[in-house]
C-alpha positions as CSV (number, residue, x, y, z in Angstrom):
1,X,329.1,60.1,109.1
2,X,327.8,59.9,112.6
3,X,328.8,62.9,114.7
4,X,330.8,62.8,118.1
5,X,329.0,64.1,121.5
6,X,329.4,67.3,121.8
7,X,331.5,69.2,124.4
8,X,329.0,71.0,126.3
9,X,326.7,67.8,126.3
10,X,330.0,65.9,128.1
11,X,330.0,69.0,130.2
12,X,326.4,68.9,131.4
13,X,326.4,65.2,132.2
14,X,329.3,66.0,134.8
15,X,327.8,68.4,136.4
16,X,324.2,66.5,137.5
17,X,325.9,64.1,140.3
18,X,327.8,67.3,141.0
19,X,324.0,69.5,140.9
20,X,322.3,66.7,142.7
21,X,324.5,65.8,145.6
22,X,324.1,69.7,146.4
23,X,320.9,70.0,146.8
24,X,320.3,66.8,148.4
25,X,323.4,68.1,151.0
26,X,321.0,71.5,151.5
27,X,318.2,69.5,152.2
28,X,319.7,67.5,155.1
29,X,321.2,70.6,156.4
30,X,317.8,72.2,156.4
31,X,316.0,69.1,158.3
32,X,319.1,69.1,160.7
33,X,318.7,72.4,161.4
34,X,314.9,72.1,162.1
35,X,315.4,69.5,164.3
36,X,317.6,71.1,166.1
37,X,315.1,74.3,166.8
38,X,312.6,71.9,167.8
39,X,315.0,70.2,170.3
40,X,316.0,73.8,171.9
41,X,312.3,74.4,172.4
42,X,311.6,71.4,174.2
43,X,314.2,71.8,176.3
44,X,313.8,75.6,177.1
45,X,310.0,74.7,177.8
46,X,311.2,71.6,180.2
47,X,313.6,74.3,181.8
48,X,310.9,77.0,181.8
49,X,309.3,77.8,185.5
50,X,305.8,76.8,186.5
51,X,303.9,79.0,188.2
52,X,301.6,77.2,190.4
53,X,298.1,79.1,191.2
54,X,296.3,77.8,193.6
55,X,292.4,79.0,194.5
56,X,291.7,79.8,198.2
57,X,287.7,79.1,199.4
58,X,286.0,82.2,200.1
59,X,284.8,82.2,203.0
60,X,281.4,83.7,203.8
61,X,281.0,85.4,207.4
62,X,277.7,84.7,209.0
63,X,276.5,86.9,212.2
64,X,274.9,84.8,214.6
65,X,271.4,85.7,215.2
66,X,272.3,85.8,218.7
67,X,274.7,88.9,217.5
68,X,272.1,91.2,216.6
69,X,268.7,92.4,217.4
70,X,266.2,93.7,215.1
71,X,264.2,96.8,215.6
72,X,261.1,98.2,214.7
73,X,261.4,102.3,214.9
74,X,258.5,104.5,214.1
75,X,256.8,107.3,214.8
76,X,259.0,111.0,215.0
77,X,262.0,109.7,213.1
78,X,263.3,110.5,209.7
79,X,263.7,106.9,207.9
80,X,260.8,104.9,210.0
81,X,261.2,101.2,209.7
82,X,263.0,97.7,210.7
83,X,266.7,97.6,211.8
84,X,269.5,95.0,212.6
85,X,271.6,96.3,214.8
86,X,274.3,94.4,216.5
87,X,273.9,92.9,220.6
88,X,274.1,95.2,223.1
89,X,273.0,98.3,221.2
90,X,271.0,101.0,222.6
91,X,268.3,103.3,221.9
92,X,270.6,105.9,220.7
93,X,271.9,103.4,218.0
94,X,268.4,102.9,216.8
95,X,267.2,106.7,216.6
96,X,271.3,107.4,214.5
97,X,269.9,104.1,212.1
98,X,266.6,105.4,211.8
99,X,268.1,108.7,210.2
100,X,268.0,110.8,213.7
101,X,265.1,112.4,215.5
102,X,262.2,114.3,213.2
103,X,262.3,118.1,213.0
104,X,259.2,117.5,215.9
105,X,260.2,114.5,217.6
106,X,259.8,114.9,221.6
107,X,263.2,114.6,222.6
108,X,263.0,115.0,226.3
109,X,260.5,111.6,226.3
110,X,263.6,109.2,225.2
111,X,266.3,107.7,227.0
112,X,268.8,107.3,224.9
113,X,270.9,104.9,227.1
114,X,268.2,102.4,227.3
115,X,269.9,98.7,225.9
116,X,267.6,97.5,223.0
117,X,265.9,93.8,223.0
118,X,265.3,91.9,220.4
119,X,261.6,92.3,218.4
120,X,260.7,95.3,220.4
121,X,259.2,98.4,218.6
122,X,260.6,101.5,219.4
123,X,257.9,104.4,218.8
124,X,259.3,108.0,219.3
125,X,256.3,110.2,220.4
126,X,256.6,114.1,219.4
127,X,255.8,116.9,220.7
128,X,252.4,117.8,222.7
129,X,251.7,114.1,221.3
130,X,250.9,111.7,224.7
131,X,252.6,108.4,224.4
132,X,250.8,105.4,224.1
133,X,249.7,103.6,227.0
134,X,252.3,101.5,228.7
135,X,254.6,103.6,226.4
136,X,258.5,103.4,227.7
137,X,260.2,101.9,224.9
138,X,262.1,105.1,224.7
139,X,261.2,106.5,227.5
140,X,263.1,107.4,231.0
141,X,261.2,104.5,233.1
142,X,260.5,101.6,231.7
143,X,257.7,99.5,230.0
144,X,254.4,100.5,231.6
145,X,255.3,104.2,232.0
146,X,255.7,106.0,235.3
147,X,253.5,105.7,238.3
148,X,252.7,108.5,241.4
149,X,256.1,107.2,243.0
150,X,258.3,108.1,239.8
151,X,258.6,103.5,239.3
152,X,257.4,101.9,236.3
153,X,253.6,100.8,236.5
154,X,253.5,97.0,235.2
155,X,251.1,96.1,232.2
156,X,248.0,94.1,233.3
157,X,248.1,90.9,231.0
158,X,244.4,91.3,231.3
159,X,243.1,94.9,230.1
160,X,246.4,95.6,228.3
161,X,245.6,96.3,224.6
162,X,248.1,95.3,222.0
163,X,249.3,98.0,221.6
164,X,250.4,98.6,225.5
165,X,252.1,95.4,225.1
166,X,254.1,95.6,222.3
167,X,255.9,98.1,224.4
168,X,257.5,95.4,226.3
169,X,260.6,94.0,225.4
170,X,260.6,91.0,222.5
171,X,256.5,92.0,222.1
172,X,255.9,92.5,218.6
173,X,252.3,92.7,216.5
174,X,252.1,89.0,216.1
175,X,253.1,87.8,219.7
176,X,251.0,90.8,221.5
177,X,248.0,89.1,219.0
178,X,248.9,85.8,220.2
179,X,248.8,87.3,224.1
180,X,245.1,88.8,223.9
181,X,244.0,85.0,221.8
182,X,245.3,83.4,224.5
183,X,243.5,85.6,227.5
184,X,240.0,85.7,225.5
185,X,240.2,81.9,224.7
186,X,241.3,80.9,228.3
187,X,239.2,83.3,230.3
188,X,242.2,86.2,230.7
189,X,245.7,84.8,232.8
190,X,245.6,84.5,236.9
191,X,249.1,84.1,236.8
192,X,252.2,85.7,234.6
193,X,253.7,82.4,234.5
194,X,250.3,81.7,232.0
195,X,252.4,83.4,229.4
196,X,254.6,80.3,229.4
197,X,250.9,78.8,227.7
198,X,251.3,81.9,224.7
199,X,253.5,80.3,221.7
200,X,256.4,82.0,220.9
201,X,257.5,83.1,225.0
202,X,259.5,80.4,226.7
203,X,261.3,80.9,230.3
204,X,264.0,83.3,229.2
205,X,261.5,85.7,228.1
206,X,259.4,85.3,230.9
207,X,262.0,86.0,233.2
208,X,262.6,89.6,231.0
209,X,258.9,90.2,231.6
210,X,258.5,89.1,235.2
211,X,258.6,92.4,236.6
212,X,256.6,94.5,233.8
213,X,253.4,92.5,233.8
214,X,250.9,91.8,236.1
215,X,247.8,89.9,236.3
């Protein structure tokens, strides 16, 4: 005699439409509900500020060379050697770059007032020490030192050492070497506008070294 189906097998097969429907239901719920987390996202970032950053050029500042003068300091000086110092400084700027006056320095010999030039060597003599000839970088009178009247005696191009003329203004090492070349190769200058013939000195610096030379 063939049995019936049982209860609890009529009671199962009921319940799997009911079992699947539910979790398919939870499963559209759950995709609906991601998409709409990824939709708020978007839309908060599309909403969100934007901070724009933008990048200024540095600028670099150059000094003209026209705005500064270099410097050669030595002798009775604390911190002996080459200084930029802006146009229009003086002697006094040089000496406070230089680290001030050494403990024997001849004070008395500079002139502190004294505008700087460009290229010049500045050499501070000290004391009992005689400046060298022509001195008057720093001193009170001028290139070429003073003469019996109290003026500045002017540097003959022709017996002046190099020495005597890097004391003039703009006369460093290599263009006081270029002065004496010039005089032994030409038979010395019978002029001061011969320095034109010297490379390196055009007409402005002649015109700065009219009245300190001679011939």
């Amino acid at each position: 005699m063939t049995a019936g189906p049982r209860a609890d097998d009529a009671v199962t097969d009921a319940a799997s439409p009911r079992r699947r429907l539910g979790l398919g239901a939870a499963v559209v719920l759950l995709i609906g509900a991601l998409g709409v987390t990824v939709a708020i996202g978007i839309v908060r970032g599309a909403m969100s500020p934007v901070e724009d950053v933008v990048i200024e050029p540095t600028t670099v500042a150059t000094t003209p060379a026209a705005a500064a003068v270099h410097v050669h300091v030595s002798g009775a000086v604390r911190m002996p050697g080459l200084y930029v110092l802006p146009a229009g400084a003086r002697v006094v700027d040089a000496i406070a770059a230089a680290g001030g006056f050494a403990g024997d320095a001849d004070r008395d010999a500079v002139n502190l007032a004294r505008p700087l030039d460009d290229g010049e060597q500045l050499p501070v003599a000290r004391e009992g020490e005689a400046p060298p000839p022509g001195q008057a970088a720093v001193g009170g009178a001028g290139p070429g030192g003073a003469g019996s009247d109290g003026e500045a005696a002017p540097i003959d191009l022709n017996t002046a050492d190099a020495a005597q003329l890097e004391t003039l203004p703009r006369i460093g090492p290599a263009l006081a070497e270029r002065i004496i070349a010039w005089r032994d190769d030409n038979g010395g200058f019978t002029s001061v506008e011969d320095l034109l013939a010297v490379p390196g000195i055009g007409d402005k610096m002649l015109e700065s070294l009219r009245d300190l030379v001679t011939v």
